[in-house]
LUMPAVEX-694147 format. One record per residue (C-alpha): residue in one letter; y negated, z negated, x negated. Coordinates in steps of 0.1 Angstrom, whole numbers, plus 5000, padded with zeros to 4 digits. Each point is the difference from the previous one (the first is absolute). Example, Ala and Ser with C-alpha at 12.3 -4.5 7.8 and 13.67 -1.06 7.14 Angstrom:
BEGIN
A504549224877/S496650074986/
This chain:
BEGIN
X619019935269/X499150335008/X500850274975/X497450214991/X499050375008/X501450264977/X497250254990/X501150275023/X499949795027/X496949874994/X498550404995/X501150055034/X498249685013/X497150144982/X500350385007/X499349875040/X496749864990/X497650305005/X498549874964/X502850184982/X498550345007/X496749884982/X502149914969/X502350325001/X496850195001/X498149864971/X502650034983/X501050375007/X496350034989/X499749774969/X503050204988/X498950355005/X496649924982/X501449804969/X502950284995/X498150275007/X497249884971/X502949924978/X502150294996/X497450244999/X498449804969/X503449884981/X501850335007/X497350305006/X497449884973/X502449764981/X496949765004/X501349655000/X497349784999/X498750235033/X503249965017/X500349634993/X496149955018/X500850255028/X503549765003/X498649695007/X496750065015/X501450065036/X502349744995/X496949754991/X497950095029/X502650145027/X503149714994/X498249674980/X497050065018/X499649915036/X497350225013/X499850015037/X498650245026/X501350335014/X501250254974/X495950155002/X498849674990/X502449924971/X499650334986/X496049945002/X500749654984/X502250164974/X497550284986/X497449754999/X501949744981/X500450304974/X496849984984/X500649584993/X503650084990/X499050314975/X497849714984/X502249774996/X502450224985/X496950074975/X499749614993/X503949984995/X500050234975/X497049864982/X501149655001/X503350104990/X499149984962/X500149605003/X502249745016/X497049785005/X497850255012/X502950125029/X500449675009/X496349954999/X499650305023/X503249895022/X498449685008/X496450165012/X501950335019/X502549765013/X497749805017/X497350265013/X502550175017/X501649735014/X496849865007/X499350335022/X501849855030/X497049915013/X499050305006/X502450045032/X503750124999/X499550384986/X498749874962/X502649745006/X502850225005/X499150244971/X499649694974/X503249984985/X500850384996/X496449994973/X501749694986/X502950244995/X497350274983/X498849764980/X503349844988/X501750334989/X497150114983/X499549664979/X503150034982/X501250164963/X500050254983/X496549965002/X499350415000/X496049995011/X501250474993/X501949925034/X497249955022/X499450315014/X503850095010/X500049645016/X497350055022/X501450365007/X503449845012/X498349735023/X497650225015/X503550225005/X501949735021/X496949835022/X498850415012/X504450055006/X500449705019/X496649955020/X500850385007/X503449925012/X498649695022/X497850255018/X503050285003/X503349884998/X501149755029/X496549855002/X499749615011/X498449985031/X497249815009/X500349685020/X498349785024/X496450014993/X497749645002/X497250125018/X502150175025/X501749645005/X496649865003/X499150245025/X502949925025/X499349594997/X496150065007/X501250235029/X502049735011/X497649714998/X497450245018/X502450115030/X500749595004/X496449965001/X499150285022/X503149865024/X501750314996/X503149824987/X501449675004/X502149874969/X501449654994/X499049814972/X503250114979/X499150355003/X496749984987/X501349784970/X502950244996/X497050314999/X498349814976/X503149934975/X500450374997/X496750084984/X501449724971/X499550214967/X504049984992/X500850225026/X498150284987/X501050264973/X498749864968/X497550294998/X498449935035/X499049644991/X496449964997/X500249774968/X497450224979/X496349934990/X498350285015/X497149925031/X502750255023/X503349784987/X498149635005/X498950135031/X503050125019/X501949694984/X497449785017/X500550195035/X503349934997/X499249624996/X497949995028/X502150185023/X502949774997/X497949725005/X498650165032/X503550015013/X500649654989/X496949925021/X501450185030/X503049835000/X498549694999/X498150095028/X502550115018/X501949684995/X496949775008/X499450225037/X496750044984/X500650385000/X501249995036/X496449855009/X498150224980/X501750325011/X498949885037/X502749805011/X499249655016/X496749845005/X497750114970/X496549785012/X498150274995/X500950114972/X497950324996/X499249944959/X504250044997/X499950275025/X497450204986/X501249924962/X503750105006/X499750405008/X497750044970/X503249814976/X502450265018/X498050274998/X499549934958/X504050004996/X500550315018/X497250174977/X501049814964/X504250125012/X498550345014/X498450044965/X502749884980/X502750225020/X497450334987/X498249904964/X497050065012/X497549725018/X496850025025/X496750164979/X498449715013/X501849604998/X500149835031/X500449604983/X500349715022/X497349824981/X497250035027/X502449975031/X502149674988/X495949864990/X499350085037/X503149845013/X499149674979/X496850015016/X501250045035/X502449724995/X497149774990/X497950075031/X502850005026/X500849704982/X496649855006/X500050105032/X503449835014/X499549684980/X502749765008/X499950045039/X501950354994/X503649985005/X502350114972/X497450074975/X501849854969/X503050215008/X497750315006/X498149964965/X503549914982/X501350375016/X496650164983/X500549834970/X503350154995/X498550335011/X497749964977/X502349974973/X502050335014/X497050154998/X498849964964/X503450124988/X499450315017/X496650054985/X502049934968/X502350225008/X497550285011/X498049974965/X502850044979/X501750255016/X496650214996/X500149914965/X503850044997/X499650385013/X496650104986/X500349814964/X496650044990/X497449774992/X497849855028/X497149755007/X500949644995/X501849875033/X500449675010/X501549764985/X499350144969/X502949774987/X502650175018/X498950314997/X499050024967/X502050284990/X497850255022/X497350024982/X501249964966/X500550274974/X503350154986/X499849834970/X499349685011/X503050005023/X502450074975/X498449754977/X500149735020/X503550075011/X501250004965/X498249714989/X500949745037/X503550084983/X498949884967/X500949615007/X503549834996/X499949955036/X500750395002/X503850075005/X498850344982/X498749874972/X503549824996/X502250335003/X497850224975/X499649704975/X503949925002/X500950384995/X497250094971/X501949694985/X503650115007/X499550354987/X497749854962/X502749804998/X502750295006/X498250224975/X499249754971/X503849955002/X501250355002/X497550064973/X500649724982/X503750005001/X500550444993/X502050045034/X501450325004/X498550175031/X497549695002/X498550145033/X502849875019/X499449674992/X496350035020/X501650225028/X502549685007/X496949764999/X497950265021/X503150015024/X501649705005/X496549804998/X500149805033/X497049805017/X502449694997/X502449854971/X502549985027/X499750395013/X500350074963/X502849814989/X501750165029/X499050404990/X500849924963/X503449895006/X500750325024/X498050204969/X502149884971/X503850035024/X498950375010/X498550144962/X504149814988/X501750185021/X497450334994/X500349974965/X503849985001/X500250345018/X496850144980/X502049944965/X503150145014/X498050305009/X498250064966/X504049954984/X501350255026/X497650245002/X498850014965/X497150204987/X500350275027/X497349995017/X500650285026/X502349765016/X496949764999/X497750215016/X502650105027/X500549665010/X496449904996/X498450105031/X503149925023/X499649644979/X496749945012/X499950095034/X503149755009/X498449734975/X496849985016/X501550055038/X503049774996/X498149774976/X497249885025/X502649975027/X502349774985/X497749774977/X498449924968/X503849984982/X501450395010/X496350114995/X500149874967/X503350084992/X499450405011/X496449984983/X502049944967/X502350315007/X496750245007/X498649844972/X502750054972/X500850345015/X496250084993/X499949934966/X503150094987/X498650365013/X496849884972/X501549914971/X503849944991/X501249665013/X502949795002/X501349695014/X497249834986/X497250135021/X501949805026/X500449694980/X496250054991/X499250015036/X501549685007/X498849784975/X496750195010/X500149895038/X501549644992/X496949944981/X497350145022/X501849765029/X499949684978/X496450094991/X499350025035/X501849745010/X498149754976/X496750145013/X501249915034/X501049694990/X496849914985/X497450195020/X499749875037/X503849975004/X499549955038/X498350285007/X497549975031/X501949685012/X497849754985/X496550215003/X500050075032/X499949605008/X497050014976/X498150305017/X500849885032/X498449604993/X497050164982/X499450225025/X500149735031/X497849764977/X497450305001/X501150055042/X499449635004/X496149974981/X499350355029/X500949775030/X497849734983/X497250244991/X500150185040/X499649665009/X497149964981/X498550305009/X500549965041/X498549634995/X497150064980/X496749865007/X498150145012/X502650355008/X500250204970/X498749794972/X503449994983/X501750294982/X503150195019/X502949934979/X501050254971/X503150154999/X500550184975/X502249734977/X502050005028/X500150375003/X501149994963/X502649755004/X501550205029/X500550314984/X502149794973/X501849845028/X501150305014/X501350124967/X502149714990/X501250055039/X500850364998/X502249924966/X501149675016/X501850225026/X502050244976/X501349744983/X503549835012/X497749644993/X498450095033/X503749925018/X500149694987/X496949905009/X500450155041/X498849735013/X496150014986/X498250215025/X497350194970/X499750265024/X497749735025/X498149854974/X498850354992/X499450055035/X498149695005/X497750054973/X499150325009/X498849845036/X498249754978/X498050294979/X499150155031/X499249695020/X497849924968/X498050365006/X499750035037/X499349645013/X496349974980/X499550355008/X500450005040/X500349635007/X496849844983/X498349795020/X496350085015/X499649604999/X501149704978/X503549885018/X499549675017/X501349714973/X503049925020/X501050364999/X499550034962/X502049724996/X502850125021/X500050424981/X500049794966/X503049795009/X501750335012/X499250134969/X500949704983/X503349985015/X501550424995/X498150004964/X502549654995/X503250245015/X498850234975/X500449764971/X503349905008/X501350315005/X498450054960/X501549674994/X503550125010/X499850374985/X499349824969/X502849774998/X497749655001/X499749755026/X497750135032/X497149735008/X500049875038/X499450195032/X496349985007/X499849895039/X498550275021/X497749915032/X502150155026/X499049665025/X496050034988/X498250075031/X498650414995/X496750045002/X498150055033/X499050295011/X502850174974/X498750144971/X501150384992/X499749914964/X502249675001/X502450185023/X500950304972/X500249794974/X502349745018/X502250375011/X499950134962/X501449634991/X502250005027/X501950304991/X499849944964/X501349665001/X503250205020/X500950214973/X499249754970/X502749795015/X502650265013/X499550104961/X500749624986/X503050005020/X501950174976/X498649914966/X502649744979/X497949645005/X498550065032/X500449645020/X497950125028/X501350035036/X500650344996/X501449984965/X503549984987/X499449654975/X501650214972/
């Protein structure tokens, strides 16, 4: 077996990682502002109570919190958190008079602010430093005359250490997301312009780099603002442009359409394709500067012309024309290329300019532009309000970690209780198995910290000169070497910094060690339990349940496009309605984006989630763009009604399975397409896009089965 790496090896390992200047950094800058605040209060004002506040507050926001962004933007996230921590500290201290009512108060701040990671990655990143605010505040004495010096110590360490993140070795900024976007819609536009020539892979790899984990936390568009949605959405649609491309590319339909071989007189594609390239090159021009045309140049009017061009030259050939099916099956996949560019286009207007506008179709999709502030925060705080909702999990398993924690600290008279809720607020994992593992590490590293923390108190005594001299020089290697070599040396140096802290306080002894141990050993069974108990697998399990409801809702959209294309006479029916799909997508991609942090995703390598996503996103916009631009001007002839609602039939039956399978239950039988029905003569534009959109569809629904546990299929494993 081979031995393990001692810890200065595995610093050196680490030290070659360009992360380790990050850490060294925030550290160098977490320790100047929690010293800094804490001498001057415990030894220039003899203040205690100040110096404690102006300890722990950088510590809370700058080392337990994660806030991303350049040192400008966690410095502007920092000073505005100060408000909500200042009134939480207020709360604390009010609530402090009762064990019920902290634990009351625990459960409702506990949950809003975990809650808050809806709002995108900045409140997310800030939420457990307030917890921290909230925590120390909530404890005895209960001294309602120590308010004011509070509040003075807190304000004290956020203004040091935003001030330092501005100042001293300042985080840079990364990668931004719209600059990303702008090099993939430059890309798509130079293939369509036949400026470049990429294979398929290329344009695939293009499109993996604009995936949202590759970007700084703080560049993700994940909040609920118009600009956020907006840019998020021109992300979306640029990757599946590229996907498009490739596909293209791989089919020789881009070949064709770029002039190569015989085209039939193609002029509709001819005429259709410059305007597509010429809409990239604006939407990445735009992008690359912030600032977009005074007037919008949409696609809506030229992709209606190009339908109606197809219908006439269409009529005119009849079935005497030579290659006509393969001509109109080349549009239709233009087409599609080119109502994710006009997708693209609107939302990268919106994305930039972030004010409201005019309804634009489909109102569905782009809902968000014309609704007010309030409205979108509302509703993105109440679509997580459903057990579906991997968010609503984490805040209501942490609101019940950290009760729990403080009924039993309260309860039970635990010396320095707030450690107890700092171990549950640390250790707390998305999964019972992430937890186990970080409370084992936890409890090893605060044994062998509390062994060296009591020998210190013994050794050193009460003077606490040599306290403060080993204080600062305490911190800085604790939270540089802590984060480098895991949970158990952070843990065990955290207990060192700590001890050395209060000893500085009040007189202590061994037994602020032992006190710290019996503290962290409950918090991490109290968490543990609440892992246990509360959705122990963590996104495992829910995202096999977003994932079937949301390709039940996918299947009922091919059905109801069906409906709509078929109608009699052409546009009696309704176009189908998205928006529960909508809804069930934006919980899908939740439980994904959790699914993928956790180690469960490894053992699960072989379910592509990734393509199911994909695929329903074709089917939303399939659902929008085929009744828009492909309703017929006449009834279809029976025979091809018959033949789009077997199609249908058929991918709306893939659909189901694929459901079938995410959910664990038996799939129902393949529904026979009508690949040997005799098509319709002359071809029919309508019949044609629809049998394309199916086509492709049907591609990806089964590439995606292939790897889900049950699939039977051809292209599945039997597992």
């Amino acid at each position: 077996m081979r031995a393990e790496a001692s810890p200065v090896a595995r610093i050196g390992t680490l030290l070659a990682d360009a992360g380790w200047t990050a850490i060294l950094h925030r550290s160098v800058r977490v320790t100047l502002a929690s010293a800094t605040g804490f001498y001057v209060f415990l030894y220039g004002l003899d203040e205690p109570v100040l110096a404690l506040y102006a300890l722990f507050a950088p510590i809370a926001l700058g080392l337990l919190s994660a806030v991303p962004g350049s040192g400008r933007q966690r410095a502007e996230v920092m000073l505005k958190a100060l408000p909500v921590g200042l009134a939480l500290v207020a709360l604390g201290t009010a609530l402090a008079v009762r064990t019920w009512a902290a634990v009351l108060g625990m459960l409702v701040v506990g949950f809003l602010l975990a809650f808050a990671a809806v709002a995108g990655p900045r409140p997310a990143g800030a939420a457990p430093g307030l917890q921290l605010f909230y925590i120390l505040a909530c404890f005895p004495p209960y001294a309602p005359q120590t308010l004011g010096l509070r509040l003075a110590g807190l304000s004290t360490g956020v203004v040091l250490l935003a001030l330092c993140e501005v100042v001293l070795l300042p985080q840079p900024g990364g990668r931004t997301y719209r600059s990303g976007v702008a090099r993939a819609v430059a890309i798509a536009g130079d293939t369509l312009a036949g400026r470049v020539r990429l294979p398929p892979e290329a344009l695939r790899a293009e499109g993996e780099r604009l995936r949202l984990s590759v970007f700084p936390p703080a560049e993700r568009p994940a909040g609920p603002g118009r600009a956020v949605r907006g840019l998020a959405q021109a992300g979306s649609a640029a990757r599946r442009l590229l996907e498009q491309l490739a596909h293209l590319t791989e089919t020789g339909h881009l070949h064709h359409l770029l002039g190569g071989g015989h085209r039939h007189s193609d002029r509709a594609s001819r005429w259709l394709v410059p305007q597509v390239a010429a809409r990239c090159a604006e939407s990445a021009a735009a992008l690359r500067t912030g600032r977009v045309a005074p007037v919008p140049q949409r696609l809506d009017e030229a992709i209606g012309a190009f339908q109606r061009m197809r219908m006439r030259q269409g009529a005119r050939t009849g079935a005497e024309g030579p290659g006509v099916v393969a001509v109109l099956r080349r549009q239709a996949a233009l087409l599609g290329v080119a109502e994710s560019v006009r997708a693209l286009e609107i939302s990268v207007r919106v994305g930039l300019d972030g004010r409201r506008t005019a309804p634009i179709e489909p109102r569905e999709l782009f809902w968000y532009t014309n609704a007010p502030t309030a409205r979108l925060w509302v509703r993105r705080f109440a679509g997580n309000m459903t057990l579906r909702s991997v968010q609503l999990h984490n805040a209501l398993r942490i609101a019940l970690a950290l009760g729990a924690a403080r009924l039993v600290a309260g309860s039970l008279d635990l010396t320095h209780g707030f450690w107890v809720l700092l171990a549950v607020l640390t250790l707390s994992r998305t999964t019972v198995g992430q937890t186990w593992a970080a409370v084992r590490q936890a409890v090893a590293g605060n044994l062998v910290g509390a062994v060296a923390a009591g020998a210190l108190l013994i050794g050193l005594g009460e003077h606490t000169d040599a306290y403060a001299a080993i204080l600062a020089p305490g911190m800085l290697i604790a939270f540089s070497v802590g984060p480098l070599l895991g949970i158990a040396w952070a843990q065990a140096l955290f207990t060192l910094v700590v001890a050395t802290a209060f000893a500085q306080i009040t007189p202590a002894t061994w037994r602020l060690a032992e006190a710290r141990i019996v503290d962290v050993v409950t918090g991490s069974l109290i968490g543990l339990l609440c892992a246990l108990l509360a959705w122990p697998s963590g996104a495992r399990r829910e995202v096999r349940r977003t994932m079937a409801t949301l390709l039940h809702a996918c299947a009922s959209l091919i059905r109801a496009t069906a409906a709509a294309l078929a109608a009699v006479p052409p546009g009696s029916a309704p176009p189908p309605s998205t928006s529960h799909a909508l809804h069930r997508m934006r919980l899908a991609e939740s439980a994904y984006a959790q699914f993928r942090s956790e180690p469960a995703a490894r053992a699960a390598a072989g379910a592509d989630w990734h393509g199911v996503l994909i695929a329903a996103h074709q089917i939303l916009l399939g659902a929008h763009w085929l009744p828009r631009f492909d309703l017929p001007a006449t009834a279809l002839p029976p025979d091809a009604a018959r033949r789009a609602w077997a199609d249908a039939r058929a991918a709306a039956g893939t659909v189901d399975r694929l459901a079938a399978l995410c959910d664990g239950e038996r799939p129902p039988p393949e529904v026979a397409r009508t690949e040997g029905a005799p098509a319709p003569t002359p071809p029919l534009v309508t019949l044609v896009d629809l049998e394309v959109w199916l086509t492709s569809l049907t591609a990806q629904l089964s590439r995606a089965e292939a790897g889900l546990p049950g699939a039977t299929g051809p292209h599945g494993r039997g597992r």
